[in-house]
N, CA, C and O atoms as a CHARMM CRD file, in Angstrom:
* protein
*
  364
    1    1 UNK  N    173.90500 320.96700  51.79200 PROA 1      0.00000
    2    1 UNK  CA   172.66400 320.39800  52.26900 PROA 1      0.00000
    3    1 UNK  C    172.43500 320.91100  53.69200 PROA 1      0.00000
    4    1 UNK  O    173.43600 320.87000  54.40700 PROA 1      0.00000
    5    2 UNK  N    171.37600 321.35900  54.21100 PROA 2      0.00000
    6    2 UNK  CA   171.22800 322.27100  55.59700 PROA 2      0.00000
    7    2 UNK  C    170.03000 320.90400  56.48000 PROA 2      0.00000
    8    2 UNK  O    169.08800 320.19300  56.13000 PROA 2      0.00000
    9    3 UNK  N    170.81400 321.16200  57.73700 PROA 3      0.00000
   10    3 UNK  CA   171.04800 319.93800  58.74300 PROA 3      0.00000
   11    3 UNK  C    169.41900 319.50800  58.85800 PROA 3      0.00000
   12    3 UNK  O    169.01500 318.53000  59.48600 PROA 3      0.00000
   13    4 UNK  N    168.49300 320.55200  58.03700 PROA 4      0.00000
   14    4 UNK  CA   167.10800 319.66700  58.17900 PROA 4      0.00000
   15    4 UNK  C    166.57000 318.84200  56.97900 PROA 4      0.00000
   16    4 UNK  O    165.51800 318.20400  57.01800 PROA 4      0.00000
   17    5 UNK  N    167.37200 318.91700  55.94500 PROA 5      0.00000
   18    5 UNK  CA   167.18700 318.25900  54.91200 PROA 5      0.00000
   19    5 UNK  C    167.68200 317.13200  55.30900 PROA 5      0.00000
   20    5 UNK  O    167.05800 316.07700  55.19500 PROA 5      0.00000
   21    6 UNK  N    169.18200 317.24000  55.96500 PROA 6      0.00000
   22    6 UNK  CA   169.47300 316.17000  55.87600 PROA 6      0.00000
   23    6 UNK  C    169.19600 315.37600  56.99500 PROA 6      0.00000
   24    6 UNK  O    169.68700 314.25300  56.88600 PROA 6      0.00000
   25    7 UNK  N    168.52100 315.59000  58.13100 PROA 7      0.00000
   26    7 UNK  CA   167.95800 314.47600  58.75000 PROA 7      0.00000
   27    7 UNK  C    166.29500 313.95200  58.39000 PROA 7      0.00000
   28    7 UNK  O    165.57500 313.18300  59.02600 PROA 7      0.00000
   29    8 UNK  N    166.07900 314.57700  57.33300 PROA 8      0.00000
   30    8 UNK  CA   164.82400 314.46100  56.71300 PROA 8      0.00000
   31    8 UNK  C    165.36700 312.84300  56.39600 PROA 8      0.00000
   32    8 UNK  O    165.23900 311.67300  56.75700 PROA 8      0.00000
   33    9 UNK  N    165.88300 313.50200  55.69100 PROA 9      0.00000
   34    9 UNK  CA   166.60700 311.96500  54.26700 PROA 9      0.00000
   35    9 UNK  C    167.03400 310.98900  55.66600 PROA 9      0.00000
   36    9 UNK  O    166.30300 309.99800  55.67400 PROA 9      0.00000
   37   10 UNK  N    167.73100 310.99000  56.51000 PROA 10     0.00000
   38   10 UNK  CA   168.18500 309.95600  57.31100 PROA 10     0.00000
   39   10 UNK  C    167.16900 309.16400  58.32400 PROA 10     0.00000
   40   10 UNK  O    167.25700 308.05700  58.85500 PROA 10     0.00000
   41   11 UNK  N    165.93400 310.42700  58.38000 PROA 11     0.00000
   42   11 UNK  CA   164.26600 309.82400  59.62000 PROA 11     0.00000
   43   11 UNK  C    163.86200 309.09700  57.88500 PROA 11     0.00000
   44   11 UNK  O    163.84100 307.88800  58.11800 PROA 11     0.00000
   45   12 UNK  N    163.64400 309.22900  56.80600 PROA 12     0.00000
   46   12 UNK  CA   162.74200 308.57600  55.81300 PROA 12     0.00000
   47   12 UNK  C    164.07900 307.33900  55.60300 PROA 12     0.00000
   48   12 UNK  O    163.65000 306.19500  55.75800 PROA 12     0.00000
   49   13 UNK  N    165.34600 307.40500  55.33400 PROA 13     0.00000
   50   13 UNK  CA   165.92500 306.04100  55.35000 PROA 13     0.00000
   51   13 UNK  C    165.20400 305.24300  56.30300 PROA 13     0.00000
   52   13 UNK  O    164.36000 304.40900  55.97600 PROA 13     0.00000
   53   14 UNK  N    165.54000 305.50100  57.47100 PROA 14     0.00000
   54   14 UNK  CA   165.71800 304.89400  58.51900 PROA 14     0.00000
   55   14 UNK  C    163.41600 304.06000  58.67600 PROA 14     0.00000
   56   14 UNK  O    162.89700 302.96300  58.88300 PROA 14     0.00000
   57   15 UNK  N    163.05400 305.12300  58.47500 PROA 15     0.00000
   58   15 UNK  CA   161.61000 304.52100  57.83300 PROA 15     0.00000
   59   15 UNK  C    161.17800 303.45100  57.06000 PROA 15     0.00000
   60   15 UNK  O    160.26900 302.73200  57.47600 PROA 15     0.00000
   61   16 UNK  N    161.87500 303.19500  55.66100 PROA 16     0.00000
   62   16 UNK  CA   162.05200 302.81300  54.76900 PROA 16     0.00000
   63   16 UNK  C    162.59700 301.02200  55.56100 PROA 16     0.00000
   64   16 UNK  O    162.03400 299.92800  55.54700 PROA 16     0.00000
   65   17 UNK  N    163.90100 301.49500  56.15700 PROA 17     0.00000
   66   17 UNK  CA   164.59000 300.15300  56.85200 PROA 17     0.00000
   67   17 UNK  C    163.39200 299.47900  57.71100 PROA 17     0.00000
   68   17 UNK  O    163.28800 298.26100  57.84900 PROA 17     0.00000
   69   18 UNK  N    162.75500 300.15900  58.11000 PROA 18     0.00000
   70   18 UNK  CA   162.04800 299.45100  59.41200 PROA 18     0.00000
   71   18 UNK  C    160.66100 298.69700  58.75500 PROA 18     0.00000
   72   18 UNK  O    160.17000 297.62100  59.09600 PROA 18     0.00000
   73   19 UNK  N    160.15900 299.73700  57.58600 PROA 19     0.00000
   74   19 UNK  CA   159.06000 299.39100  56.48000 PROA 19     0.00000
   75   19 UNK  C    159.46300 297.79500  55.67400 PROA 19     0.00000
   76   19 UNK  O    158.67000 296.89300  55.40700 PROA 19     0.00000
   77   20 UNK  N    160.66300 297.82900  55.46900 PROA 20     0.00000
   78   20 UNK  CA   161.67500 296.41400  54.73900 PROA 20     0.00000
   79   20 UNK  C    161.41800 295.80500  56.15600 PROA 20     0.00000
   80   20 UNK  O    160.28200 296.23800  56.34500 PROA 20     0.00000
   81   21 UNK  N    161.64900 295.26600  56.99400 PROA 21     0.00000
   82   21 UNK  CA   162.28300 294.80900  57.37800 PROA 21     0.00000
   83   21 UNK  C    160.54200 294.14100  58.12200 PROA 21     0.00000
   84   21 UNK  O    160.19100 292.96600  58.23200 PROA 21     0.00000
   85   22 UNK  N    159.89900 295.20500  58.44600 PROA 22     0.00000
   86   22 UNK  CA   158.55700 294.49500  58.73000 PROA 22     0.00000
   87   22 UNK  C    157.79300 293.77100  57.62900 PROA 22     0.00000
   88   22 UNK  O    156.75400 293.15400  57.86400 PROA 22     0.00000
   89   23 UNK  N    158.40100 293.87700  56.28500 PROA 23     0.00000
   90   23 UNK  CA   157.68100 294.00800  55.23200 PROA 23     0.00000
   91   23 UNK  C    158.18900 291.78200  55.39700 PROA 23     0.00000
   92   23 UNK  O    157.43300 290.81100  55.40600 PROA 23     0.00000
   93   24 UNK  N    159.50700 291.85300  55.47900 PROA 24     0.00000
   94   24 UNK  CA   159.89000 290.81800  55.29100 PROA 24     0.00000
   95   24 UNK  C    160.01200 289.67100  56.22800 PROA 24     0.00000
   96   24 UNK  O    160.17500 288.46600  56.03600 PROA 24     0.00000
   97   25 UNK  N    159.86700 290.49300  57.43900 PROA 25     0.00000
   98   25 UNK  CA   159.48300 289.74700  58.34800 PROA 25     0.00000
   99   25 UNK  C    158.49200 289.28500  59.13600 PROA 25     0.00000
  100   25 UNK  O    158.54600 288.47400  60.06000 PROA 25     0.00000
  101   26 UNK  N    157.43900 289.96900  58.61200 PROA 26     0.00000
  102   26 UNK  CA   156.29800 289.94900  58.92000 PROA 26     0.00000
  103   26 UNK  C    155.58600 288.63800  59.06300 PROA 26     0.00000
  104   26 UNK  O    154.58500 288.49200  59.76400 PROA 26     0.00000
  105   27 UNK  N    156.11000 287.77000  58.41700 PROA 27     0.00000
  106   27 UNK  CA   155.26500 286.26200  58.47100 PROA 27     0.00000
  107   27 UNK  C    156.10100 285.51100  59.68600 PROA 27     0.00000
  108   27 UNK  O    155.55700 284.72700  60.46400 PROA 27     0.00000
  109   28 UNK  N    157.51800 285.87000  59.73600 PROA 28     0.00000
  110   28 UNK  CA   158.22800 284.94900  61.19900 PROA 28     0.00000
  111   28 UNK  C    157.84000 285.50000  62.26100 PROA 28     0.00000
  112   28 UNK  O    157.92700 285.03000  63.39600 PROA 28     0.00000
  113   29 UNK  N    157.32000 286.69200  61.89000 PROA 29     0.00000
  114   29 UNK  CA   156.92500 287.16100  64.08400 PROA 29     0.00000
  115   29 UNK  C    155.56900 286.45700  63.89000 PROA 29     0.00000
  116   29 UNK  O    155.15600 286.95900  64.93500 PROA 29     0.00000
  117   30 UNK  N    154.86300 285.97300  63.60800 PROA 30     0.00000
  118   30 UNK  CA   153.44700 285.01400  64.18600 PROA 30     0.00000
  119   30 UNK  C    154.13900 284.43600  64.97400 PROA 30     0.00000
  120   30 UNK  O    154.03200 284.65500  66.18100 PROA 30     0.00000
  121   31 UNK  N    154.80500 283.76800  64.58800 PROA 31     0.00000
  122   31 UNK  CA   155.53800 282.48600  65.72300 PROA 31     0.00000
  123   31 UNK  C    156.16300 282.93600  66.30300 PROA 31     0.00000
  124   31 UNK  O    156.21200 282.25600  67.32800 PROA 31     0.00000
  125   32 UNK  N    156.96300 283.97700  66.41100 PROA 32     0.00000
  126   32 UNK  CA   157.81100 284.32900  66.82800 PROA 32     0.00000
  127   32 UNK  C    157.95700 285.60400  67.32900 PROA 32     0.00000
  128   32 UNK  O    157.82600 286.38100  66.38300 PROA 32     0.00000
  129   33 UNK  N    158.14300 286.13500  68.24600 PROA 33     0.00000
  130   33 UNK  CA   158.43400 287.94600  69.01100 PROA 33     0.00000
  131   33 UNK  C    159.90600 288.09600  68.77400 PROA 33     0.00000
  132   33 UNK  O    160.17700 289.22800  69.17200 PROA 33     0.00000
  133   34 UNK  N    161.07600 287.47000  68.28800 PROA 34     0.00000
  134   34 UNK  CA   161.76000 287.75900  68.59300 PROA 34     0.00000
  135   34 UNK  C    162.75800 287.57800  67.34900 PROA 34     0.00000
  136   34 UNK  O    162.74500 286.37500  67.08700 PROA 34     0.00000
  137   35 UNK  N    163.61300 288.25000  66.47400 PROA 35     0.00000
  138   35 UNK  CA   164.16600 288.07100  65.57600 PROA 35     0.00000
  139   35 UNK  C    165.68700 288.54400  65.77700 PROA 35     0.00000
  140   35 UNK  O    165.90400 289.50600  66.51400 PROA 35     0.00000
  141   36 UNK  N    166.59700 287.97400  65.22100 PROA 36     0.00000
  142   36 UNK  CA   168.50800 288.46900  65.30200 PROA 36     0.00000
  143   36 UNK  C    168.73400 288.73400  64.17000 PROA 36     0.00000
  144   36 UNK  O    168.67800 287.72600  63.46500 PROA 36     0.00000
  145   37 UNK  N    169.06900 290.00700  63.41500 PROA 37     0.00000
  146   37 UNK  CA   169.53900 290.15900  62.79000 PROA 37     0.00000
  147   37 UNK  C    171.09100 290.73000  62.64400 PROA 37     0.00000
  148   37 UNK  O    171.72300 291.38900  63.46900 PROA 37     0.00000
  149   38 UNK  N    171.40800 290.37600  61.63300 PROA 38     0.00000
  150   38 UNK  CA   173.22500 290.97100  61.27400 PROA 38     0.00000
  151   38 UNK  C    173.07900 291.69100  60.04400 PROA 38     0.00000
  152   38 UNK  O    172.37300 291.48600  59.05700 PROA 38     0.00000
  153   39 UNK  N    173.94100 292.61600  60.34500 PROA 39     0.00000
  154   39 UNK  CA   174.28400 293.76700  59.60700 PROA 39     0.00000
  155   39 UNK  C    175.99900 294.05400  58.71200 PROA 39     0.00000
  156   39 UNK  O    176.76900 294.67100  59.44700 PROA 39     0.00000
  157   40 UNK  N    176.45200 293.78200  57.66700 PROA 40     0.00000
  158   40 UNK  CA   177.77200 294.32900  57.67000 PROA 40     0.00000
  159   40 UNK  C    178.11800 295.36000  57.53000 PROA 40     0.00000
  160   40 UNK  O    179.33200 295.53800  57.42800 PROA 40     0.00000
  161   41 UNK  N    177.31100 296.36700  57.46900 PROA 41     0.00000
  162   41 UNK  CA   177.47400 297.52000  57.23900 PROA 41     0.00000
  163   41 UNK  C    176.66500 298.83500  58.41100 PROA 41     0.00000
  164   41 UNK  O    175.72900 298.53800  59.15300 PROA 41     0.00000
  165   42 UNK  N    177.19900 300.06300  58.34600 PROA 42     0.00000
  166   42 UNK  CA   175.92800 300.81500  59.32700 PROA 42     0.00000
  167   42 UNK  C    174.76700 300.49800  58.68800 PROA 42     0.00000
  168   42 UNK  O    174.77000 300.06700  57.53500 PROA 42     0.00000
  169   43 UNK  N    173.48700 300.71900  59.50700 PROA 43     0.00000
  170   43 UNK  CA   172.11500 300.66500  59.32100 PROA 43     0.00000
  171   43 UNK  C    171.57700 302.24000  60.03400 PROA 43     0.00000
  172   43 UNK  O    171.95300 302.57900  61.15600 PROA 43     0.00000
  173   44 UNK  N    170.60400 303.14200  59.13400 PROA 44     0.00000
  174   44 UNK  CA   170.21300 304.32100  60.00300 PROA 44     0.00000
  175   44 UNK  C    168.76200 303.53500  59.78100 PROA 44     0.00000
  176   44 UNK  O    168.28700 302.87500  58.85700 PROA 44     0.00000
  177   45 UNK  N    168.13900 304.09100  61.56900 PROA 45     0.00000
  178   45 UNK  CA   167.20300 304.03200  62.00300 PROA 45     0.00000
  179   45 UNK  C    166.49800 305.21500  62.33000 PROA 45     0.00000
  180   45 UNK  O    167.33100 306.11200  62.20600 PROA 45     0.00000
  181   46 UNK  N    165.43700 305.69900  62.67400 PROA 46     0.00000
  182   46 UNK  CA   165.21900 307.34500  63.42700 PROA 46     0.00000
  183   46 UNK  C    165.49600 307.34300  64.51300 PROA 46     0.00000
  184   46 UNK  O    165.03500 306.86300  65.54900 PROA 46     0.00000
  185   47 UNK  N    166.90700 308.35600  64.02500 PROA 47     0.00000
  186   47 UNK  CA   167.38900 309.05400  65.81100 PROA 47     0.00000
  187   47 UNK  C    168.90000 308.13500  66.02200 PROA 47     0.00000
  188   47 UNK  O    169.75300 308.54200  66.81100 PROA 47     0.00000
  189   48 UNK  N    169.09700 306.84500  65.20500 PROA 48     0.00000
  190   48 UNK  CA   170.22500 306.41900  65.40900 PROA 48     0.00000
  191   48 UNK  C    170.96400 305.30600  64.01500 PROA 48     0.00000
  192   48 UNK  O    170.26000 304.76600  63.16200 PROA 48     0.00000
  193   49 UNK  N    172.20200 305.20000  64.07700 PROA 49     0.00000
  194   49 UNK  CA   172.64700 304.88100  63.28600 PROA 49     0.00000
  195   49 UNK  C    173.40800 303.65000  63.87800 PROA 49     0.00000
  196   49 UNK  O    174.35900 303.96600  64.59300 PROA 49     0.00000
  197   50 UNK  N    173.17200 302.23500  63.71800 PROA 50     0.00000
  198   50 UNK  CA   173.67700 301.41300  64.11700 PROA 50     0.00000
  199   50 UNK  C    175.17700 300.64200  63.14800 PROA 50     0.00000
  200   50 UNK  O    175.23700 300.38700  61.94600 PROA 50     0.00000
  201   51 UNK  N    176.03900 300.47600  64.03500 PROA 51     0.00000
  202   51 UNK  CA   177.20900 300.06300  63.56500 PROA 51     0.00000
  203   51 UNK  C    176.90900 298.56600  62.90500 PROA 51     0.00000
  204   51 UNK  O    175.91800 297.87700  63.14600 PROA 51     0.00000
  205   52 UNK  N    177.86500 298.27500  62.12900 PROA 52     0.00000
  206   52 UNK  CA   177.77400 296.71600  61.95600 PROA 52     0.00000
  207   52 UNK  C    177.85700 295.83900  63.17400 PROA 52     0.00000
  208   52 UNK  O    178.55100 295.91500  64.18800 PROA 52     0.00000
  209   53 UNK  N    176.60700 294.67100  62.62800 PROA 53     0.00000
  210   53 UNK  CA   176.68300 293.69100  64.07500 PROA 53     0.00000
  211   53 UNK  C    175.33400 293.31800  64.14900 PROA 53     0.00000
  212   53 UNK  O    174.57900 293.66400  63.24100 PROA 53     0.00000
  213   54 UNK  N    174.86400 292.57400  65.22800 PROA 54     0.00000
  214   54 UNK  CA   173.92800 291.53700  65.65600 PROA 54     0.00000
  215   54 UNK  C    172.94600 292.36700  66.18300 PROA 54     0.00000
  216   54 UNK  O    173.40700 292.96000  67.15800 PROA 54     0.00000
  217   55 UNK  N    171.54400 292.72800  65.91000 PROA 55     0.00000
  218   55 UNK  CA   171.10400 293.45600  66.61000 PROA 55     0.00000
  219   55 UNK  C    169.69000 292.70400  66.96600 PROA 55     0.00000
  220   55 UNK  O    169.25900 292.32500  65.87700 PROA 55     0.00000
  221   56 UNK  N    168.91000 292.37400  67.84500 PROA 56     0.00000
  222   56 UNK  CA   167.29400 292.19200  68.67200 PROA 56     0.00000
  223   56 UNK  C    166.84600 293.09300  68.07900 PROA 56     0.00000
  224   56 UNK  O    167.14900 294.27500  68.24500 PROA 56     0.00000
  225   57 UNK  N    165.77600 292.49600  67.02500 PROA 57     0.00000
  226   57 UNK  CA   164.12300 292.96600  66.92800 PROA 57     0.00000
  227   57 UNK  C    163.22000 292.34400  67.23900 PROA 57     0.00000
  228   57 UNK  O    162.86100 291.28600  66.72200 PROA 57     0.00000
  229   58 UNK  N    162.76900 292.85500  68.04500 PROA 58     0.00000
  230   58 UNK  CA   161.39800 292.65400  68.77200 PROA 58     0.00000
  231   58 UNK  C    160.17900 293.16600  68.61200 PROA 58     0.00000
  232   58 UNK  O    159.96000 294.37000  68.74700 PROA 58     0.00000
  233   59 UNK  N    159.17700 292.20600  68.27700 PROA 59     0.00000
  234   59 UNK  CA   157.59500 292.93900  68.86500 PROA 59     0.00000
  235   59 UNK  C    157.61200 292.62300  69.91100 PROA 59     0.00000
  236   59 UNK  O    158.00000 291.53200  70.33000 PROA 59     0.00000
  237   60 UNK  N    156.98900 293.96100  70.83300 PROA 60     0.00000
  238   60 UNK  CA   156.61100 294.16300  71.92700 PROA 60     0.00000
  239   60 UNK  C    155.47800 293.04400  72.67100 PROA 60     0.00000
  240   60 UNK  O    155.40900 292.21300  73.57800 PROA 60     0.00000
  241   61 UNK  N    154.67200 293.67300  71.59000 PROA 61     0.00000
  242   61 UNK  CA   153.19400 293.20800  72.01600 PROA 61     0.00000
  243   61 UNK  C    152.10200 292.65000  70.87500 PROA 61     0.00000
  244   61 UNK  O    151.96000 293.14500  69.75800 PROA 61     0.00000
  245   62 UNK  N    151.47200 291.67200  71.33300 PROA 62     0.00000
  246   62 UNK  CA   150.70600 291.47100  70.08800 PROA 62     0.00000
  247   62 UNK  C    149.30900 292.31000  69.58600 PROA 62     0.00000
  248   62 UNK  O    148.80600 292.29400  68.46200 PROA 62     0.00000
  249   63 UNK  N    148.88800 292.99000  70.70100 PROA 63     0.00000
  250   63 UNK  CA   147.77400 293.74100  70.09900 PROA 63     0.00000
  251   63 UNK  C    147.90600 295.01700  69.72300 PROA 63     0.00000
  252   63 UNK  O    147.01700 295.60900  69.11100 PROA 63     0.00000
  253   64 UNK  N    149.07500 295.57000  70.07200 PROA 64     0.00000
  254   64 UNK  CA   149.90500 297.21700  69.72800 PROA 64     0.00000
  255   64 UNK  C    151.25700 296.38800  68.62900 PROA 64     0.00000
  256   64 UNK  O    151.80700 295.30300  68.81800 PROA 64     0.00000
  257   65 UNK  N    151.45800 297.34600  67.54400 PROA 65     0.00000
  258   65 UNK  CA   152.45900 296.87700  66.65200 PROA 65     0.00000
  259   65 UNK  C    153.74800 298.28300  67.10400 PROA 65     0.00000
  260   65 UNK  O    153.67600 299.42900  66.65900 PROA 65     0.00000
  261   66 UNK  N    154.73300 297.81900  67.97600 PROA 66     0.00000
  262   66 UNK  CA   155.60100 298.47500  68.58000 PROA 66     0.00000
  263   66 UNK  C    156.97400 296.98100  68.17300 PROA 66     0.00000
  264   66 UNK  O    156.82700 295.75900  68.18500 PROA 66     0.00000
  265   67 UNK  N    157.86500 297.61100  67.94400 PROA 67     0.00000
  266   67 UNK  CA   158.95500 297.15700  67.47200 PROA 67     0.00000
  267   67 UNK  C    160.04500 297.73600  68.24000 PROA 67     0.00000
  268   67 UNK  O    160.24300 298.95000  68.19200 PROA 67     0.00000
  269   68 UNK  N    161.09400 296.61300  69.26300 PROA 68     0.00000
  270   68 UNK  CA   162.30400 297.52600  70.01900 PROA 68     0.00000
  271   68 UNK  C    163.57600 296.70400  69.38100 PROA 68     0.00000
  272   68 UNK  O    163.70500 295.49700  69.17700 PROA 68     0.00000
  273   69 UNK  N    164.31700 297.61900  69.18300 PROA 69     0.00000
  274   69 UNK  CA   165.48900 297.23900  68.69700 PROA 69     0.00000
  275   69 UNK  C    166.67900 297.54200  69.44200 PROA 69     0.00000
  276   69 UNK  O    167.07900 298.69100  69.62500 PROA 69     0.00000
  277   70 UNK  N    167.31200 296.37600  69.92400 PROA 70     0.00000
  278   70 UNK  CA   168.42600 296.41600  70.91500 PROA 70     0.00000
  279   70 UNK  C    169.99100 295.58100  70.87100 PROA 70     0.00000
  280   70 UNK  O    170.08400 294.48700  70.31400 PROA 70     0.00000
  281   71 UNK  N    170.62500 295.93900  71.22300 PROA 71     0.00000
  282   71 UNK  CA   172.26000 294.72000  70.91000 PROA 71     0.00000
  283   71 UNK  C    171.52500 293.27200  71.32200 PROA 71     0.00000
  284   71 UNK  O    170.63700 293.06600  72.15000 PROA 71     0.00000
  285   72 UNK  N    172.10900 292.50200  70.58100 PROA 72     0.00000
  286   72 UNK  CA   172.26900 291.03300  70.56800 PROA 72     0.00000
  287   72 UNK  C    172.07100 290.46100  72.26000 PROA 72     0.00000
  288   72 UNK  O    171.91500 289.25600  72.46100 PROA 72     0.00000
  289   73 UNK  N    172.09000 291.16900  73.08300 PROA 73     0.00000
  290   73 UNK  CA   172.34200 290.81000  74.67500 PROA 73     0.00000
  291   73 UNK  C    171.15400 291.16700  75.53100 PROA 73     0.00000
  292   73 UNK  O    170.72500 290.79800  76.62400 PROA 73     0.00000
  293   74 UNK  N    170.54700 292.61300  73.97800 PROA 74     0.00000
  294   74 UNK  CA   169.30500 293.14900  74.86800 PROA 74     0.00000
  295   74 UNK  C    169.61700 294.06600  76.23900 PROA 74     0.00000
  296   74 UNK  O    168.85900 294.29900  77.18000 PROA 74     0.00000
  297   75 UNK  N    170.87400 294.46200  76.04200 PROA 75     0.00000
  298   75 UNK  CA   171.34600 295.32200  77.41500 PROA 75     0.00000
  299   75 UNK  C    171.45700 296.80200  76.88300 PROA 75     0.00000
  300   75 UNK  O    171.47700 297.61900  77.80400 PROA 75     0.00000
  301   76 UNK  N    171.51900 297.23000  75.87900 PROA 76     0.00000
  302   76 UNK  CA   171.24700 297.86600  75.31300 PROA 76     0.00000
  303   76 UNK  C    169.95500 298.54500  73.85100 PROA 76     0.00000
  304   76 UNK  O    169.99800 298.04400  72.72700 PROA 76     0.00000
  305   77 UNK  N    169.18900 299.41100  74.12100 PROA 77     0.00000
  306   77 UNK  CA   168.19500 299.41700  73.68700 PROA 77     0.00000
  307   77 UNK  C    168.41100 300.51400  72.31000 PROA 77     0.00000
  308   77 UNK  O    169.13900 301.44800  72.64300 PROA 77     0.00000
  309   78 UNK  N    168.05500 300.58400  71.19800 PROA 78     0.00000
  310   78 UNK  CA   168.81800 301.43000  70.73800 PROA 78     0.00000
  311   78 UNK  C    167.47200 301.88100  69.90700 PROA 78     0.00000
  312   78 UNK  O    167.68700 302.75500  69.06700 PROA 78     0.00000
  313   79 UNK  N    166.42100 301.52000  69.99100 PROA 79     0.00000
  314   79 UNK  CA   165.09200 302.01700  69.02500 PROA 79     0.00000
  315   79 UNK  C    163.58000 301.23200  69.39600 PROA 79     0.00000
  316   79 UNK  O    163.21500 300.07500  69.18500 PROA 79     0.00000
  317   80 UNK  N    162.88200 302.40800  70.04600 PROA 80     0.00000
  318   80 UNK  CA   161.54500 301.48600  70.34100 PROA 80     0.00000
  319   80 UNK  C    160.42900 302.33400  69.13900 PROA 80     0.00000
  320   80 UNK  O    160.58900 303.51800  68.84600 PROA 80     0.00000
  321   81 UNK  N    159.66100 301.73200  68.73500 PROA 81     0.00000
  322   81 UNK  CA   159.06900 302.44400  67.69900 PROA 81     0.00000
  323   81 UNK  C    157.77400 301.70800  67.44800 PROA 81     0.00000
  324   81 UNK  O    157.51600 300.50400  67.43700 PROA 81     0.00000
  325   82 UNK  N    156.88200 303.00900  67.20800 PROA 82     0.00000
  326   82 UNK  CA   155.43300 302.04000  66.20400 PROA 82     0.00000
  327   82 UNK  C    155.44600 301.91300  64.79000 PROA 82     0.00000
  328   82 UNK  O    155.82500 302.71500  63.93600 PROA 82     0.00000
  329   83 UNK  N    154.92100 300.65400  64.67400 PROA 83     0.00000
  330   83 UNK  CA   155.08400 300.45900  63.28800 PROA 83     0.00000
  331   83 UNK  C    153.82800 299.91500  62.60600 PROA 83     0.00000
  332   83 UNK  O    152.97700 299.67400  63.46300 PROA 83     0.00000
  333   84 UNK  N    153.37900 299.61600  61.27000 PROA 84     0.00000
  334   84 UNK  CA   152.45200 299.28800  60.29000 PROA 84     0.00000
  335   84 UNK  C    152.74700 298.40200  59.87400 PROA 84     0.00000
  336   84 UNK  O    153.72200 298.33400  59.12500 PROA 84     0.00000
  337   85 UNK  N    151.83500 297.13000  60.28300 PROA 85     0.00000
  338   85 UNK  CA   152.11300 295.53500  59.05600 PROA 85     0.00000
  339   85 UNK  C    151.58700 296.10900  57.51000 PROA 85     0.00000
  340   85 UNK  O    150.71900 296.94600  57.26500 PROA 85     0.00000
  341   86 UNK  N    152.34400 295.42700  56.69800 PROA 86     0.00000
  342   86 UNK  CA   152.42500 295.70100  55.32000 PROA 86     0.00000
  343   86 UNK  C    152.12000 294.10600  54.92400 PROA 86     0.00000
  344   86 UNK  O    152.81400 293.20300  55.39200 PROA 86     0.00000
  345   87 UNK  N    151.34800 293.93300  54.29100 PROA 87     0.00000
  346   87 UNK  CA   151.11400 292.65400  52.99600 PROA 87     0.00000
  347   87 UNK  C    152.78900 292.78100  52.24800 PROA 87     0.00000
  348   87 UNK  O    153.52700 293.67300  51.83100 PROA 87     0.00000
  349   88 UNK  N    152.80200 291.59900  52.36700 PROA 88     0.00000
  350   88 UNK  CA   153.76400 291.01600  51.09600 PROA 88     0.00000
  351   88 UNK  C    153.07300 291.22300  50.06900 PROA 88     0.00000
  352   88 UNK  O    151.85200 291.11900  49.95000 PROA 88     0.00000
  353   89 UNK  N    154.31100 291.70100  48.84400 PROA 89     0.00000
  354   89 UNK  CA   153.39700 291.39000  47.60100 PROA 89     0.00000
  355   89 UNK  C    153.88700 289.75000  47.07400 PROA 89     0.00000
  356   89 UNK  O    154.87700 289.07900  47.36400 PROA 89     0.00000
  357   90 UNK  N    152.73500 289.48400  46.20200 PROA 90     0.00000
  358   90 UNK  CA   153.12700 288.37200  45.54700 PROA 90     0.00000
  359   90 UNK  C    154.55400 288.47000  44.54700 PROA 90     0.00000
  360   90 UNK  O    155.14800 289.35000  43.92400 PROA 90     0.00000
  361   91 UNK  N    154.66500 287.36300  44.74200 PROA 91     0.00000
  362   91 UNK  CA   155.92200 286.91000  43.41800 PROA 91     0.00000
  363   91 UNK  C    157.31400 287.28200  43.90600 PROA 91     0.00000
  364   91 UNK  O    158.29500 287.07200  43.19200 PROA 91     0.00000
């Protein structure tokens, strides 16, 4: 596999994760900017691959849809990114 395929496949994982993850969380950030998630396993993101563990997702802002993702402490920043709200589907 030649090193642009394969960070193809690891920027569209890592897409995919962030697409889930807005997909599902999308109704707790109204109330909320600020979400903790845990991981037991790595997670790839674009540009990085996070170890197992506690990680800060954040919306930024409410009128720009920007998402930063950082350690549990927020002292470390490990993914700032724009992103697309997605509808839940039913059922």
């Amino acid at each position: 596999m030649t090193m642009v395929t394969q960070r193809s496949i690891v920027t569209a994982a890592g897409a995919m994760v962030l697409g889930l993850l807005m997909a599902t969380a999308g109704y707790t950030w109204t109330a909320s900017k600020t979400m903790y998630l845990s991981f037991s396993g790595p997670v790839a993101l674009p540009g990085v691959t996070l170890p197992a563990g506690t990680y800060t997702f954040e919306r930024v802002s409410d009128d720009v849809h920007v998402v930063r993702v950082s350690s549990r402490d927020q002292k470390t920043v490990y993914l700032t990114q724009f992103t697309e709200l997605v509808d839940r589907p039913n059922g």
